[in-house]
N, C-alpha and C positions, 0 to 999 in steps of 0.2 A: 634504672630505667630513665632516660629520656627523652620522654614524650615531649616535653615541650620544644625546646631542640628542633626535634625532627619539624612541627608543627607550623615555628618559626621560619626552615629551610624551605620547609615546599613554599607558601605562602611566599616567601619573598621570589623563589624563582617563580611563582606565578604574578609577580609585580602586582602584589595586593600592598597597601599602608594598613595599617595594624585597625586604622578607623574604619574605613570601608568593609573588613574583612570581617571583622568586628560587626559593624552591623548588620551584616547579612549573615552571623551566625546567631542576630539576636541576642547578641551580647554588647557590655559594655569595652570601651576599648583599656580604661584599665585593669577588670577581668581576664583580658585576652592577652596584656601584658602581663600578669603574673602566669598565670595558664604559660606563658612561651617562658619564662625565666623560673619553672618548676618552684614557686613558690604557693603559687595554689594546684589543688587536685581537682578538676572539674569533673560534676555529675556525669554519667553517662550520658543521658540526652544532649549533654553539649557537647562529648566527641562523638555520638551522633552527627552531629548537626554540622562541628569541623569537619569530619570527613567527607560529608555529603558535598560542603562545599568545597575544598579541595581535591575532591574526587580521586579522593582514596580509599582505597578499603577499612575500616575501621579494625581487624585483623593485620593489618601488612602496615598501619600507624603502629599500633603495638610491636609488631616483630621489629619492624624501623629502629626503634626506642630504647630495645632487650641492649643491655649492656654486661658484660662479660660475670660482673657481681653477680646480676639477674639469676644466673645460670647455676644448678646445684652444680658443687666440687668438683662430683663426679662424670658428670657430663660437660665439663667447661671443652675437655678436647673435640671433642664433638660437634661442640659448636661452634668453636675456633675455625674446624673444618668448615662446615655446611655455610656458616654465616657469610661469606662471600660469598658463594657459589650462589646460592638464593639473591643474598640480593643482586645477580647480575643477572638472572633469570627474571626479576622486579623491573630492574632496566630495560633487559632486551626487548619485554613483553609493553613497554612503554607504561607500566602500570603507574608508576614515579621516574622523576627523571633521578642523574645520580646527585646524590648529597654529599 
Protein backbone atom coordinates (compact mmCIF):
# COMPACT_ATOMS: atom_id res chain seq x y z
CA UNK A 1 0.00 0.00 0.00
CA UNK A 2 0.88 3.47 -0.73
CA UNK A 3 -1.02 5.72 0.97
CA UNK A 4 1.17 8.28 1.31
CA UNK A 5 2.32 8.49 -2.36
CA UNK A 6 -1.10 8.89 -3.28
CA UNK A 7 -1.75 11.65 -0.51
CA UNK A 8 1.59 13.54 -1.58
CA UNK A 9 0.12 13.36 -5.48
CA UNK A 10 -3.21 14.89 -4.93
CA UNK A 11 -1.96 17.57 -2.46
CA UNK A 12 0.61 18.71 -4.75
CA UNK A 13 -1.73 18.87 -7.88
CA UNK A 14 -3.91 20.83 -5.75
CA UNK A 15 -0.74 23.31 -5.15
CA UNK A 16 -0.89 22.91 -1.30
CA UNK A 17 3.03 23.21 0.50
CA UNK A 18 3.23 20.32 2.91
CA UNK A 19 2.87 23.55 5.83
CA UNK A 20 -0.38 24.91 4.90
CA UNK A 21 -1.79 21.58 4.04
CA UNK A 22 -0.47 20.50 7.23
CA UNK A 23 -2.20 22.91 9.05
CA UNK A 24 -5.53 22.66 8.00
CA UNK A 25 -5.43 18.96 8.67
CA UNK A 26 -4.33 19.91 12.30
CA UNK A 27 -1.42 18.41 11.92
CA UNK A 28 2.26 19.13 12.35
CA UNK A 29 4.13 19.58 8.92
CA UNK A 30 6.72 17.15 9.89
CA UNK A 31 3.87 14.38 10.72
CA UNK A 32 2.47 15.08 7.25
CA UNK A 33 6.02 14.49 6.01
CA UNK A 34 6.51 11.23 7.15
CA UNK A 35 2.53 10.38 6.61
CA UNK A 36 3.68 11.25 2.59
CA UNK A 37 7.18 9.20 2.71
CA UNK A 38 5.08 5.89 4.49
CA UNK A 39 7.23 6.21 7.20
CA UNK A 40 4.53 6.95 9.76
CA UNK A 41 0.90 5.13 9.77
CA UNK A 42 -1.52 7.82 10.69
CA UNK A 43 -4.66 7.37 13.07
CA UNK A 44 -7.73 7.14 11.34
CA UNK A 45 -9.17 10.64 12.38
CA UNK A 46 -6.25 12.16 10.46
CA UNK A 47 -7.12 10.41 7.14
CA UNK A 48 -10.26 11.41 8.07
CA UNK A 49 -9.39 14.89 8.26
CA UNK A 50 -6.68 14.31 4.83
CA UNK A 51 -9.51 13.30 3.02
CA UNK A 52 -11.94 15.81 4.02
CA UNK A 53 -9.52 18.20 2.89
CA UNK A 54 -8.32 16.99 -0.17
CA UNK A 55 -11.74 16.06 -1.05
CA UNK A 56 -11.53 12.73 -1.49
CA UNK A 57 -13.19 9.94 -0.56
CA UNK A 58 -11.33 8.25 2.32
CA UNK A 59 -12.42 4.66 0.50
CA UNK A 60 -11.07 5.72 -3.29
CA UNK A 61 -7.59 7.21 -0.94
CA UNK A 62 -7.31 3.65 -0.03
CA UNK A 63 -8.17 1.89 -3.34
CA UNK A 64 -5.68 4.78 -4.81
CA UNK A 65 -2.86 3.17 -2.62
CA UNK A 66 -3.78 -0.83 -3.13
CA UNK A 67 -0.65 -1.99 -4.81
CA UNK A 68 -0.33 -5.25 -6.68
CA UNK A 69 1.39 -6.92 -3.15
CA UNK A 70 -1.91 -5.65 -1.51
CA UNK A 71 -3.84 -8.06 -3.55
CA UNK A 72 -4.28 -12.08 -2.51
CA UNK A 73 -2.17 -14.45 -5.13
CA UNK A 74 -5.21 -15.48 -6.29
CA UNK A 75 -7.00 -12.53 -7.16
CA UNK A 76 -3.81 -10.52 -8.40
CA UNK A 77 -5.40 -11.18 -12.22
CA UNK A 78 -8.31 -9.70 -11.34
CA UNK A 79 -7.17 -6.78 -10.32
CA UNK A 80 -4.66 -6.37 -12.81
CA UNK A 81 -7.92 -6.19 -14.77
CA UNK A 82 -10.39 -3.88 -12.99
CA UNK A 83 -7.54 -1.57 -11.61
CA UNK A 84 -7.38 0.64 -14.47
CA UNK A 85 -10.68 0.39 -15.57
CA UNK A 86 -11.96 1.97 -12.05
CA UNK A 87 -9.41 4.27 -11.84
CA UNK A 88 -10.59 5.84 -15.22
CA UNK A 89 -14.08 5.75 -14.12
CA UNK A 90 -12.25 7.89 -10.74
CA UNK A 91 -11.04 10.23 -13.50
CA UNK A 92 -13.95 10.57 -15.79
CA UNK A 93 -16.19 11.19 -12.70
CA UNK A 94 -13.75 14.03 -11.71
CA UNK A 95 -13.64 12.26 -8.28
CA UNK A 96 -9.33 12.81 -8.39
CA UNK A 97 -7.62 14.07 -11.02
CA UNK A 98 -4.98 11.43 -12.90
CA UNK A 99 -1.95 10.52 -10.83
Amino acid sequence: MNLGNIIKDIRKQKKLTQNEFASSCGITQTYLSQIETNSKDPKLSVLKAISEKLDVPLPILFFLSLTEDDIQENKRDAFKALNPLLKTLLYEFNIVQKI
